[in-house]
C-alpha positions in Angstrom: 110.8 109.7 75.1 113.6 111.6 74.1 115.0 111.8 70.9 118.2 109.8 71.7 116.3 107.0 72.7 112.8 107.3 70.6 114.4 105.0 67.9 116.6 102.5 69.8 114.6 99.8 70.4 113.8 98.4 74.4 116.6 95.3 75.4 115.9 91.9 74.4 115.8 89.0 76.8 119.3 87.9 75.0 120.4 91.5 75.5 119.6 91.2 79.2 121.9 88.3 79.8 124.7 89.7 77.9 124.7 92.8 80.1 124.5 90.5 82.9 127.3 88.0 82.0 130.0 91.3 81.6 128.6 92.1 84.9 129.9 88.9 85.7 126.5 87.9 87.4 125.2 84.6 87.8 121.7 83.9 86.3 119.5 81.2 85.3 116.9 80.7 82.9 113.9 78.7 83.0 111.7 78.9 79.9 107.5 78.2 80.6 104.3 79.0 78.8 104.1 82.3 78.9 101.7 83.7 82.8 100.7 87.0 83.0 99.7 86.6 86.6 101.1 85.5 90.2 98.4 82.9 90.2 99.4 81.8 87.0 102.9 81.1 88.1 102.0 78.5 91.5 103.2 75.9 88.9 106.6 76.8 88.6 107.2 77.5 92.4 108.7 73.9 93.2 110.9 73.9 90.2 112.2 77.5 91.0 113.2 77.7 94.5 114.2 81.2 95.7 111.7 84.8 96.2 108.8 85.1 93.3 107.9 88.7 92.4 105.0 90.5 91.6 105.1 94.5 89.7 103.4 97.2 90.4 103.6 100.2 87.7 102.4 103.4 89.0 102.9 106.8 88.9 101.5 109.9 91.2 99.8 113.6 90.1 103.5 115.0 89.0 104.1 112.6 86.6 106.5 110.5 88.7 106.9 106.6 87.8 107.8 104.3 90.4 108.4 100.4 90.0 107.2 98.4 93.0 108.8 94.7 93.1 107.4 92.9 95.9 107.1 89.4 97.0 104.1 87.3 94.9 101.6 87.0 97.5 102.7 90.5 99.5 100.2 93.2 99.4 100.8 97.0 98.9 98.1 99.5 100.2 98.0 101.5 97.0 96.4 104.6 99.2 99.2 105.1 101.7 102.2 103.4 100.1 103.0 107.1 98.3 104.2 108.0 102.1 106.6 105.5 101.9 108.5 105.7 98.5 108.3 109.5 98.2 105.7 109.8 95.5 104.2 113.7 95.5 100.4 112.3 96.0 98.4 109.1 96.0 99.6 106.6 93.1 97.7 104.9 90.7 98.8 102.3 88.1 100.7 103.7 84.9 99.3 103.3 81.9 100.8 100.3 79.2 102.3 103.1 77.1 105.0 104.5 79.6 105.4 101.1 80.7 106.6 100.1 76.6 108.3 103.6 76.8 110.1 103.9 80.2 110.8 100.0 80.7 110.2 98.3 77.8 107.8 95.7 78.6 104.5 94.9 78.1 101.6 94.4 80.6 102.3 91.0 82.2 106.1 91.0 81.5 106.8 94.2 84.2 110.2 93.0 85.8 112.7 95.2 87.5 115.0 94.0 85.3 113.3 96.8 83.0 116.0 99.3 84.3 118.1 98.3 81.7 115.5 99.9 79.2 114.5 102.6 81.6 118.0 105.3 80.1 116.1 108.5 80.7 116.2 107.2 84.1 112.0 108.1 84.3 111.2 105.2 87.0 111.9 104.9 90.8 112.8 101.5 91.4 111.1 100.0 95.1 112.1 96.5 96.0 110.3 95.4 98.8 112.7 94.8 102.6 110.9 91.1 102.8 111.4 90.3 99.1 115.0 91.0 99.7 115.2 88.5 102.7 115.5 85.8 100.2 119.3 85.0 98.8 117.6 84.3 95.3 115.3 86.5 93.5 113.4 85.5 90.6 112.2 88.2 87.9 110.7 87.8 84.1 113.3 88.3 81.9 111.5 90.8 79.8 109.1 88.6 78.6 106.4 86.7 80.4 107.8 82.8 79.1 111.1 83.0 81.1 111.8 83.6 85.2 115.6 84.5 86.1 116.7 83.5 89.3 119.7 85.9 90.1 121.0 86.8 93.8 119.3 89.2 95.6 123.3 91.2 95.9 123.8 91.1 92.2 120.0 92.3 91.9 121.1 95.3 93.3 124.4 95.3 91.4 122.8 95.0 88.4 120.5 98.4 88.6 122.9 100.0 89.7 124.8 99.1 86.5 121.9 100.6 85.2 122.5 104.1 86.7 119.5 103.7 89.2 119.9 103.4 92.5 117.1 101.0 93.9 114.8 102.2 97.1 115.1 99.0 99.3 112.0 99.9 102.1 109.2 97.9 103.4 106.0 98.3 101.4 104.0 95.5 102.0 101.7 94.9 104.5 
């Protein structure tokens, strides 16, 4: 963390929307109990139509932090999926605290809309080729009660708005 940014605390969900709305992006908001897994979220699938994420937070052996957002029921092979987003060795998952420090979120809220959070500009952002197939994307907002549904365009749009530049490659199997 560095010192310009150890005391400002990580985006809200209200801060979020802001940023988005002088974007001029279109989002929407639906509000549930809170899931902190895909399976969790089966529910909500006919009442938010569009692509359904799921995050994986991991770094490799260099210290290098990479956000994986990937269609719900995709799979990644964690063991070979380093020779596809440029990561220096095998990656495992990063631990909670970077994820609170780099993102801002907390185990079960990981979103890509944490590159709003991420100013040091620590993470790699990976959105999976299929996920981006869909017109609409939906990510938490933050927190782990809300799903945004926001074009897969303005998805992009908005990290780059961000200052990251989002890896768009095929990961999943």
């Amino acid at each position: 963390m560095t010192p310009e940014t150890a005391s400002v605390p990580p985006a809200t969900a209200d801060d979020l929307f802001r940023f988005l709305d002088a974007l001029g992006i279109g989002h929407s908001t639906k509000y549930h109990p809170p899931v902190f897994t895909v399976a969790e979220s089966v529910s909500l699938r006919d009442e938010i139509p569009g692509g359904h994420t799921k995050n994986l937070f991991v770094k490799d052996k260099k210290g290098n932090f990479f956000l994986l957002t990937v269609e719900e029921n995709a799979s990644v092979d964690l063991k070979t999926v380093h020779t596809l987003i440029g990561a220096a060795s095998k990656v495992s998952f990063g631990k909670p605290e970077k994820l609170m420090e780099y993102l801002g979120v907390v185990p079960g809220s990981v979103t890509a809309f944490g590159a709003i959070n991420d100013k040091g500009h620590n993470v790699t952002f990976v959105l999976d080729a299929d996920l981006m197939e869909h017109d609409t994307i939906n990510c938490h907002p933050l927190t782990n009660d809300a799903t945004t549904s926001i074009g897969r365009d303005d998805l992009l749009r908005f990290m780059e708005a961000t200052g990251h530049r989002p890896l768009v490659l095929k990961v999943t199997g």
